[in-house]
C-alpha positions as CSV (number, residue, x, y, z in Angstrom):
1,X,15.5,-7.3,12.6
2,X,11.8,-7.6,13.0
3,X,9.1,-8.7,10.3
4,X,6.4,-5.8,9.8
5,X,3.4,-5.2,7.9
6,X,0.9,-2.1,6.9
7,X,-1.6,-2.6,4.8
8,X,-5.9,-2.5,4.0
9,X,-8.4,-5.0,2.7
10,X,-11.7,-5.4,1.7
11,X,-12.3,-5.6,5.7
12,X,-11.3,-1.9,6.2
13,X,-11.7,-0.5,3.3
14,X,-14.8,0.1,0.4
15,X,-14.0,-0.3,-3.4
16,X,-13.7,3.5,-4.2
17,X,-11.2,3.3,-1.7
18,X,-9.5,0.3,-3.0
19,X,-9.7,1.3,-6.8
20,X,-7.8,4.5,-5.6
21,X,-5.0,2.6,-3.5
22,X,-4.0,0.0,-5.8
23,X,-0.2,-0.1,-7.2
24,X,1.2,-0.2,-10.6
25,X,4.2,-1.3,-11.1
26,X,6.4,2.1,-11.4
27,X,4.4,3.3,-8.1
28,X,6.1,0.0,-6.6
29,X,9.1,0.6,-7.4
30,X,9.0,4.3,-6.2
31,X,7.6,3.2,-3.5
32,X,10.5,0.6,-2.6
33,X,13.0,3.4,-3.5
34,X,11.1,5.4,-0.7
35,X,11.7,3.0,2.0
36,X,15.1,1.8,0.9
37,X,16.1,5.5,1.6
38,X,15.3,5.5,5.6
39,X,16.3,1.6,6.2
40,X,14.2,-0.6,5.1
41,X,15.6,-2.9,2.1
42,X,13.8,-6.1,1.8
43,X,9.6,-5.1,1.3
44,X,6.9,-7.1,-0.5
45,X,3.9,-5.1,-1.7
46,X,1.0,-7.2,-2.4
47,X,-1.6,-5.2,-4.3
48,X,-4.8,-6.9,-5.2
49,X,-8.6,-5.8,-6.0
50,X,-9.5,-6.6,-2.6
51,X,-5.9,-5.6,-0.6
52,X,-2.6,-3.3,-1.1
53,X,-0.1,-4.8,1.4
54,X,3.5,-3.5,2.1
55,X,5.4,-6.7,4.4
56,X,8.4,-5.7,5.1
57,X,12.1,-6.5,7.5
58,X,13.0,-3.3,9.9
59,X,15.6,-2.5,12.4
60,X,14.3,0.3,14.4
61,X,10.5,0.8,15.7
62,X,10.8,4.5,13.7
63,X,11.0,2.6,10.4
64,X,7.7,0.5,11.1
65,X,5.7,4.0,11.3
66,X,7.3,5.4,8.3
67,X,6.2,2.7,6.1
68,X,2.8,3.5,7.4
69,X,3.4,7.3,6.4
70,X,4.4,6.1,3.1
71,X,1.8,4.3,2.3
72,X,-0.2,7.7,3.3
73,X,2.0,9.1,1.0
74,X,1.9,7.1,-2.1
75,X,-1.9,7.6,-2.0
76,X,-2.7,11.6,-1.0
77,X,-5.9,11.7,-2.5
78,X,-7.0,8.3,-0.2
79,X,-7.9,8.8,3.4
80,X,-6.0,6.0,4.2
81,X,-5.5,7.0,8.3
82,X,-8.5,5.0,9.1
83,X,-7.7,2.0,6.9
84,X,-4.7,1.0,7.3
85,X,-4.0,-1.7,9.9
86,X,-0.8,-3.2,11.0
87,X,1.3,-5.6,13.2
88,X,4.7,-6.9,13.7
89,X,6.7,-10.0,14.8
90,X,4.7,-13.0,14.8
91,X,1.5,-11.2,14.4
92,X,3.2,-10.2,10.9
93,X,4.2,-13.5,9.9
94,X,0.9,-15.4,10.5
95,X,-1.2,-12.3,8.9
96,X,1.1,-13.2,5.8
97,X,0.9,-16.8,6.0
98,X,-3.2,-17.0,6.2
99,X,-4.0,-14.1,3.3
100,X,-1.3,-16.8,1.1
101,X,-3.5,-19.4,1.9
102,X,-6.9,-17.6,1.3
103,X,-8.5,-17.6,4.5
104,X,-8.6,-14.0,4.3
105,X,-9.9,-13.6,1.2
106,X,-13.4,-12.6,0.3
107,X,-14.2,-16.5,-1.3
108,X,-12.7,-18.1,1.4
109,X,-9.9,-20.5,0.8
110,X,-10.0,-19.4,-3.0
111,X,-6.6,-20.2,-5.3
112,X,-5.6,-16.8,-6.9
113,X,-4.4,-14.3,-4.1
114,X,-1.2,-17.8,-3.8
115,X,-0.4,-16.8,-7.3
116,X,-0.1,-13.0,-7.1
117,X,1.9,-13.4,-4.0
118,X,4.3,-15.6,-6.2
119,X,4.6,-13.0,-8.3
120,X,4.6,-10.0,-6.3
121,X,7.9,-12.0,-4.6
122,X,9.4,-12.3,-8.0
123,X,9.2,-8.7,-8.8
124,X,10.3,-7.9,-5.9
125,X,13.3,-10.0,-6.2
126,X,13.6,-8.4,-9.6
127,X,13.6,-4.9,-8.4
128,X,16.4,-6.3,-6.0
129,X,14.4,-6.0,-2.5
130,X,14.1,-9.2,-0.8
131,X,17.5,-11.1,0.6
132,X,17.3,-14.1,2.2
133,X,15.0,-13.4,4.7
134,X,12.2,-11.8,3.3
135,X,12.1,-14.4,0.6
136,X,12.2,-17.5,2.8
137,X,9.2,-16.0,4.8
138,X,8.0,-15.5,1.5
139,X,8.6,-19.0,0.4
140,X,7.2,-20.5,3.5
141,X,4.0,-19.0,3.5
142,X,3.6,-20.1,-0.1
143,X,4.7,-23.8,0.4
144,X,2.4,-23.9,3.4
145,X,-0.6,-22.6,1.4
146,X,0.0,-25.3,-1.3
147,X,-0.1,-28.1,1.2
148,X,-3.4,-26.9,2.8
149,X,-4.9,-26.7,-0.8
150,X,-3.3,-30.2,-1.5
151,X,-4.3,-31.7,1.9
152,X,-7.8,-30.0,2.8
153,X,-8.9,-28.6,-0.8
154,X,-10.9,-25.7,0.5
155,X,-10.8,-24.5,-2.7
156,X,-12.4,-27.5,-4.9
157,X,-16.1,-26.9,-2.9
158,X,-18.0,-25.0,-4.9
159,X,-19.7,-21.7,-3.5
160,X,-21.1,-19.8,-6.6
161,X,-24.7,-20.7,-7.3
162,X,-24.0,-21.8,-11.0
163,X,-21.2,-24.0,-10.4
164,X,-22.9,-25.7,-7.4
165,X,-25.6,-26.2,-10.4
166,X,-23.5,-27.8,-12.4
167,X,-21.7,-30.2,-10.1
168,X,-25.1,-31.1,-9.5
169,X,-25.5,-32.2,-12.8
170,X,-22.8,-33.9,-13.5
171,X,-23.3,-35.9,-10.2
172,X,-26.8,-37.0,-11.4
173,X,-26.4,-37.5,-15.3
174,X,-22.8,-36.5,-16.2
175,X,-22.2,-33.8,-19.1
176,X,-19.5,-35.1,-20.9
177,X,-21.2,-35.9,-24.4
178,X,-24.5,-35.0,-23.8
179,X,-26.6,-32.7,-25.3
180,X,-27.1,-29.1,-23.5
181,X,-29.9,-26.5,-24.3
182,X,-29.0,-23.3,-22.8
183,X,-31.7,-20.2,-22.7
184,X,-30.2,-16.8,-22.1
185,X,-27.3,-15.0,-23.4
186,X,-26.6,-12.5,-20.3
187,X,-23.4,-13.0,-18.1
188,X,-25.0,-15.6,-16.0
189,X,-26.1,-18.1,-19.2
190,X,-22.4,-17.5,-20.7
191,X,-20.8,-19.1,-17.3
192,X,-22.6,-21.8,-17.9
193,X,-22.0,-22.1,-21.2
194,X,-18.2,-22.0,-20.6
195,X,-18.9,-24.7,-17.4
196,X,-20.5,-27.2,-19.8
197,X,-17.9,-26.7,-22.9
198,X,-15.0,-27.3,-20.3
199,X,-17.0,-30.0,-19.3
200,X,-17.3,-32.0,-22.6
201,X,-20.5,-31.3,-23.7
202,X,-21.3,-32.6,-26.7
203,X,-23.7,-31.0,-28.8
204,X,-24.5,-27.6,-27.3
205,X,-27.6,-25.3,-28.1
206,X,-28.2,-21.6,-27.2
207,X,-31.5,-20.2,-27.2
208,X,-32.1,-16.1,-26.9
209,X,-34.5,-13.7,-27.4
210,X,-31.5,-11.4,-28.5
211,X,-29.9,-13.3,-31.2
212,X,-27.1,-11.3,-31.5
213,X,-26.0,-11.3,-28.5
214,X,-26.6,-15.3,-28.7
215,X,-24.3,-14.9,-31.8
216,X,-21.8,-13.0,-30.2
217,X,-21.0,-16.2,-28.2
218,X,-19.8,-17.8,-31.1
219,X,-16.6,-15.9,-30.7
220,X,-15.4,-17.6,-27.9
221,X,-17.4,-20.7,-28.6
222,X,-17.1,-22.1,-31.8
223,X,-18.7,-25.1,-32.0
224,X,-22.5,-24.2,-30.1
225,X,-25.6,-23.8,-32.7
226,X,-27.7,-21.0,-31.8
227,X,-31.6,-20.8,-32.4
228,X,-34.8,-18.1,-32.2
229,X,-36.7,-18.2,-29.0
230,X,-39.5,-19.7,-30.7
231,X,-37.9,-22.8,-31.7
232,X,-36.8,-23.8,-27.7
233,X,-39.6,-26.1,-27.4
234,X,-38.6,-28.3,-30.1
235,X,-34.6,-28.1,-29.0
236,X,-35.9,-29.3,-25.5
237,X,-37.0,-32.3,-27.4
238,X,-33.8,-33.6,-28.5
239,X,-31.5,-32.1,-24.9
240,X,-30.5,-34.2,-22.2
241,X,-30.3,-30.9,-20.1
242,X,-31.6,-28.0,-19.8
243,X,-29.9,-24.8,-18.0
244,X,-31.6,-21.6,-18.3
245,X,-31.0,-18.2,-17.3
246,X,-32.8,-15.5,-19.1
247,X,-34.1,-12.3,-17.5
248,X,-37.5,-13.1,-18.6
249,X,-40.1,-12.0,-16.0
250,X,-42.3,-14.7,-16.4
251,X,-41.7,-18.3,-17.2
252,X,-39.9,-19.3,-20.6
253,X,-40.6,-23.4,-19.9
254,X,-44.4,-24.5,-19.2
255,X,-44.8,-28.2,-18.5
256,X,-48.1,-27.4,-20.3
257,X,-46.6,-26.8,-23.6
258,X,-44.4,-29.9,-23.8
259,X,-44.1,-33.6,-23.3
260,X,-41.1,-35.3,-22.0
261,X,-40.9,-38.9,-23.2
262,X,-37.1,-39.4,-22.0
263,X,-35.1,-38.6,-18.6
264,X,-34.7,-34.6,-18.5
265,X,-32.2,-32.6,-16.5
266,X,-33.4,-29.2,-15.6
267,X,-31.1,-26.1,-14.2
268,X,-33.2,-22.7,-13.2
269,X,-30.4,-20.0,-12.4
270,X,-32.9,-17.2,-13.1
271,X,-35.2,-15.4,-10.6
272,X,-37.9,-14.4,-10.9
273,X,-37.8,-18.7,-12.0
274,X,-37.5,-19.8,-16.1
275,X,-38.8,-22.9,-15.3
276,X,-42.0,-24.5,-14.2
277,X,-41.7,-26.0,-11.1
278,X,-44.5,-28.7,-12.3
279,X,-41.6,-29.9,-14.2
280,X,-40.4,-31.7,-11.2
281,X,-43.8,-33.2,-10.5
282,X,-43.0,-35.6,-13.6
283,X,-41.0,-38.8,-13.0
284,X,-38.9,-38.5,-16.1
285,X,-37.7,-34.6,-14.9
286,X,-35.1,-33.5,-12.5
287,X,-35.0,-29.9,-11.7
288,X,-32.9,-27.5,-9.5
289,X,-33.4,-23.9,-9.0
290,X,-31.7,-20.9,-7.1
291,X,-33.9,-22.1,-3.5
292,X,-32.4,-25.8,-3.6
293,X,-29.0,-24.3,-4.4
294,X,-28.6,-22.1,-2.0
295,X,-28.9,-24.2,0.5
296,X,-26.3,-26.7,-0.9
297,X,-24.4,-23.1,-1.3
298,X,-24.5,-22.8,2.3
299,X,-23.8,-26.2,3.1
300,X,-20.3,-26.0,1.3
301,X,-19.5,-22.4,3.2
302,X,-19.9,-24.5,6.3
303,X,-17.6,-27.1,5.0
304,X,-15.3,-24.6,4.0
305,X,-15.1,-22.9,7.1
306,X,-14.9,-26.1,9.3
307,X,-11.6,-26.5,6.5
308,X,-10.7,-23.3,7.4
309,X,-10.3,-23.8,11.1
310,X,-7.8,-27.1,10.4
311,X,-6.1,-25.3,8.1
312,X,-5.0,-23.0,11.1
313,X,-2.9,-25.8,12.3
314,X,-0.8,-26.1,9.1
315,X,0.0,-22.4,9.4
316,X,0.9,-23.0,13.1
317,X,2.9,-25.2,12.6
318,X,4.6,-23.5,9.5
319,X,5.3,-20.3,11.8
320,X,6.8,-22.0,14.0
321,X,9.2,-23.2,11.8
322,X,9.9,-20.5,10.1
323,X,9.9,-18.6,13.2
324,X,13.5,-20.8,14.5
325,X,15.0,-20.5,11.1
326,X,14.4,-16.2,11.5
327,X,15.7,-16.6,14.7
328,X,18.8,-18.7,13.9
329,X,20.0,-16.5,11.0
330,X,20.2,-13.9,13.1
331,X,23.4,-15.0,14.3
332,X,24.1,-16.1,11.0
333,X,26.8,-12.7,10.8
334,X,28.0,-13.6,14.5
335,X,28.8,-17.3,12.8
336,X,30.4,-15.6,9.7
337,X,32.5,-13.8,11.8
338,X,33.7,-16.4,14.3
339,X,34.3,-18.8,11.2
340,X,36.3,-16.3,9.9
341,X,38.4,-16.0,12.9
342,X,39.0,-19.4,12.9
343,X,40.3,-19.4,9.4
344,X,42.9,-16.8,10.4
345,X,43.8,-18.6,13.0
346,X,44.5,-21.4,10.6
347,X,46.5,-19.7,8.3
348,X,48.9,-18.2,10.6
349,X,49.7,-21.4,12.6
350,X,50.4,-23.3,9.0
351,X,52.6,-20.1,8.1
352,X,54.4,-20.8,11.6
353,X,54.5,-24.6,10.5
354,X,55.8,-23.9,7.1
355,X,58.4,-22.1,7.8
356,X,60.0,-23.9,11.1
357,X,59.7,-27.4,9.1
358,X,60.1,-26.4,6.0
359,X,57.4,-29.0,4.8
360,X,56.7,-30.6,1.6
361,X,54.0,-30.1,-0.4
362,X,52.2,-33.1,0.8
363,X,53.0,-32.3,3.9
364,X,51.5,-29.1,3.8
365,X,47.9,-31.1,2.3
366,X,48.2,-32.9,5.5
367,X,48.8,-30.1,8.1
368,X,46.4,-27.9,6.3
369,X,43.4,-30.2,6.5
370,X,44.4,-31.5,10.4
371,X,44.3,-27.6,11.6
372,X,41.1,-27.4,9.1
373,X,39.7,-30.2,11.0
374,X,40.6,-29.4,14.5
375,X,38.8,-25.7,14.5
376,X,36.1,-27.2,12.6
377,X,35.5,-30.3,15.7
378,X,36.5,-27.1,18.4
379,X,33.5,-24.7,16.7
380,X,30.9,-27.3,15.9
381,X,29.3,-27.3,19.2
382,X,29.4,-23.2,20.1
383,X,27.6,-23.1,16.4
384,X,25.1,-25.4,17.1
385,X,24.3,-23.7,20.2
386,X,24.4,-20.0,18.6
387,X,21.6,-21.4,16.1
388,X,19.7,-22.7,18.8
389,X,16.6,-20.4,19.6
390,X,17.1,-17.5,22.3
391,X,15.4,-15.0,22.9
392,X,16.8,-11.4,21.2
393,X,18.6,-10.5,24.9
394,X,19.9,-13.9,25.1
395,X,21.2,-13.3,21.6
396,X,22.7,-10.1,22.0
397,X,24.5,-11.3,25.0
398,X,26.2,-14.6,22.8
399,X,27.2,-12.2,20.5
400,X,29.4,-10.0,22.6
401,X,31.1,-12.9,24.6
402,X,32.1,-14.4,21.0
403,X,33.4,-10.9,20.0
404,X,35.2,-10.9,22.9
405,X,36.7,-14.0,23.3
406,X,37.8,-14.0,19.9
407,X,38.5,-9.9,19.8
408,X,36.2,-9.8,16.8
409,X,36.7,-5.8,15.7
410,X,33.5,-5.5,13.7
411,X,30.4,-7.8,13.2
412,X,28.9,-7.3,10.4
413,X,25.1,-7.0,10.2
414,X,22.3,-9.0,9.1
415,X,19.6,-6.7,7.2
């Protein structure tokens, strides 16, 4: 058996291509009925907004190119020829291993791709396609990806603008309890509205030019007070911090038009800018806009990358594990079979026993467990050197002296 995979990403592919070859879950399990029918019975489809993955276990190189056919298939209205890329062996293995981890993922490093390959593993196992050695590749990949998020965190630096912003504030003022004015109502101003509530914010103002979509907010957040545009000047006064992100094209803060009598903690997310950049000409004022971001932005996507490139060792060293134990249980049906033999063996020398000596029944405990014992102590060292890693000739060639050696009919095979 080899490990294969076929499959596009947001690397090969555009959206309008991805929107098009995405799976649901009937068109998975047609799909798996598909490539159960010419040999291929353990298959994990991975399908994502940004990839649709088929990883898969095959016996002969004809199968590999019909699961790329059937992907072709499953999606006739998709020119998929030129984005579809593939690989097998260990190729395979470590493509699977790094997209689990997020280090092929468009944020790199980022959590949620190790959760839908949990899941697309349990519907697989569901639908009644994975055995033992899809799902510990499976497993593997996944326990490897939680200990590089454990280990390195690649995922806990921050890369969107906003949340940079407000890992900046709570560095320099903290926002649990304090009070937050928030101008805007758009997509941007409600993130930050949800970053501040999850942080613990304790009194929380939102300020729009649009009041009902300022009102709609209330919906999802309960407990924020909402005021007229007019009115942000004298909510300034009583905030702690102020984030704003309106799509004003002119400034909605002048320094001119206020004073600031106590420490004053400033977030611009907007552009063209909110906020007047002579705020952070006054002592009492700390402000951060999209420029001074950025560059902290980039400085984490470095960090993240340098992550990236240690993580690469975890997942080496993973595959190689996983690697033995792949190659070990292929001779898992070779050991079945042997064991097997062994037993037989067993029972017809205590039937010989029994009947010459006529034995009691404790006797036959004893004699049962001393021939038990005896081809147990004679197989142990043949086993251990069957598991040990060959290569696939080297393997092939251990299976036929045991079959005959031991005149083993039939072996049965691993799939």
């Amino acid at each position: 058996m080899q490990f294969g995979f076929w499959g596009l990403s947001y690397k090969s592919a555009g959206l309008n291509i991805r929107d098009k070859a995405s799976f649901t879950d009937s068109a998975k399990l047609t799909f798996l009925n598909h490539a159960e029918s010419f040999g291929v019975e353990q298959c994990l489809l991975l399908s994502t907004c940004n990839r649709t993955e088929a990883y898969f276990f095959f016996t002969h190189s004809e199968q590999y190119n019909q699961m790329k056919a059937l992907l072709e298939r499953t999606f006739p209205e998709v020119p998929l020829a030129d984005c579809l890329n593939g690989c097998t062996g260990k190729d395979a293995l470590a493509h699977l291993f790094a997209v689990t981890a997020g280090l092929e993922s468009q944020v790199l490093g980022e959590d949620q791709i190790l959760g839908q390959v949990k899941s697309a593993l349990d519907f697989t196992k569901a639908m009644g396609f994975s055995k033992k050695e899809l799902s510990r590749v499976v497993t593997d990949a996944v326990a490897c990806a939680k200990r590089i998020k454990t280990e390195l965190k690649i995922s806990e630096i921050p890369l969107s603008v906003s949340y940079v912003g407000i890992c900046q504030l709570k560095a320099a003022c903290g926002i649990a309890g304090r009070s937050v004015l928030i101008l805007g109502s758009g997509k941007m101003a409600a993130l930050a509205l949800r970053y501040v509530c999850d942080c613990g914010a304790g009194h929380v103002i939102v300020c729009s030019r649009t009041l009902s979509h300022a009102q709609a907010l209330q919906h999802e957040f309960a407990g924020i007070r909402i005021i007229a545009y007019p009115e942000r000047y004298a909510a300034l006064q009583q905030s702690d911090i102020v984030i704003s992100a309106t799509s004003a094209p002119h400034l909605v803060l002048r320094s001119c038009d206020c004073t600031v009598t106590d420490p004053l903690y400033l977030l611009d997310l907007a552009a063209p800018r909110d906020i007047d950049p002579a705020f952070a000409q006054n002592p009492l004022c700390h402000l951060w806009d999209l420029d001074s971001l950025q560059q902290t932005v980039l400085k984490n996507q470095e960090q993240r990358n340098q992550l990236a490139e240690k993580s690469k060792a975890y997942i080496q060293e993973a595959l190689e594990e996983t690697g033995r134990w792949l190659a070990a249980s292929r001779m898992d049906s070779t050991i079945a079979s042997l064991q097997q033999r062994c037993r037989e063996i067993s029972d017809d020398s205590f039937q010989y026993l029994d009947r010459r000596l006529e034995l009691t029944d404790h006797e036959q405990k004893i004699v049962r467990r001393t021939l038990d014992a005896a081809l147990r102590r004679l197989l142990r060292e043949p086993i251990l050197e069957l598991k040990r890693p060959h290569s696939s000739e080297e393997q092939e060639q251990y299976k036929e002296v045991v079959r005959r050696l031991f005149q083993i009919e039939q072996e049965e095979h691993v799939s």
